[in-house]
C-alpha positions, 0 to 999 in steps of 0.5 A: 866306723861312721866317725871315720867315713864322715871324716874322710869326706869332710876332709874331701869337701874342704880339699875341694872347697880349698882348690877354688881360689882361682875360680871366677865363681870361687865363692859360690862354689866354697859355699857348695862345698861348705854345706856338706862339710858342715854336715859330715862334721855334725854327723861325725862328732855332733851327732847328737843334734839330731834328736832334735827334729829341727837339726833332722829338718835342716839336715834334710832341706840342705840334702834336698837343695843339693839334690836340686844343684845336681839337677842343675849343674848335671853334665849336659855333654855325651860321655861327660864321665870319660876321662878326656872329657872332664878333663877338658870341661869345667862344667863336667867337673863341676857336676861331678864335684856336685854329685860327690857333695850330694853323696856326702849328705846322704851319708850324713843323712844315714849317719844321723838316722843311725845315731839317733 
């Protein structure tokens, strides 16, 4: 089940990494997107990595530094979650992707605890 779930969202994150080529910003934005894929993906097939309290450390210092671009990049606009707001503003958008990423790595960050 866990396999299935870490699998669906790094196909997610590669489907969010992939509609960035028009974006100005487009490869920082890969990277973001990149991170939690990687993760999910060890989490879902390589799991046995984290035995190693390296891989753990790694795992939780990609985890902390997407919790801090969440911070950054958090919507600053009233109502930033309606519909007709995201859809007009970039920056909504891009919060919202970042807090989906972060949800990724928790789930990582869980699946690695459970395996383990």
């Amino acid at each position: 089940m866990l396999r299935l779930l870490n699998t669906i969202t790094l196909l997610a994150m590669l489907g969010f990494a992939g509609v960035q080529y028009n974006d100005p910003d487009w490869a920082l934005w890969v990277a973001y997107y990149a991170v939690p894929a990687f993760w999910a993906f060890m989490a879902g097939y390589r799991y046995r990595v984290f035995r190693s309290v390296q891989w753990l450390g790694w795992l939780w210092a990609s985890t902390a530094a997407m919790a801090a671009l969440v911070w950054h990049y958090w919507p600053r606009m009233p109502n930033w979650w309606v519909k007709s707001v995201w859809m007009q503003e970039e920056t909504a958008r891009e919060g919202m992707g970042l807090m989906i990423a972060l949800g990724v790595m928790l789930i990582a960050v869980f699946t690695a605890y459970r395996k383990r």
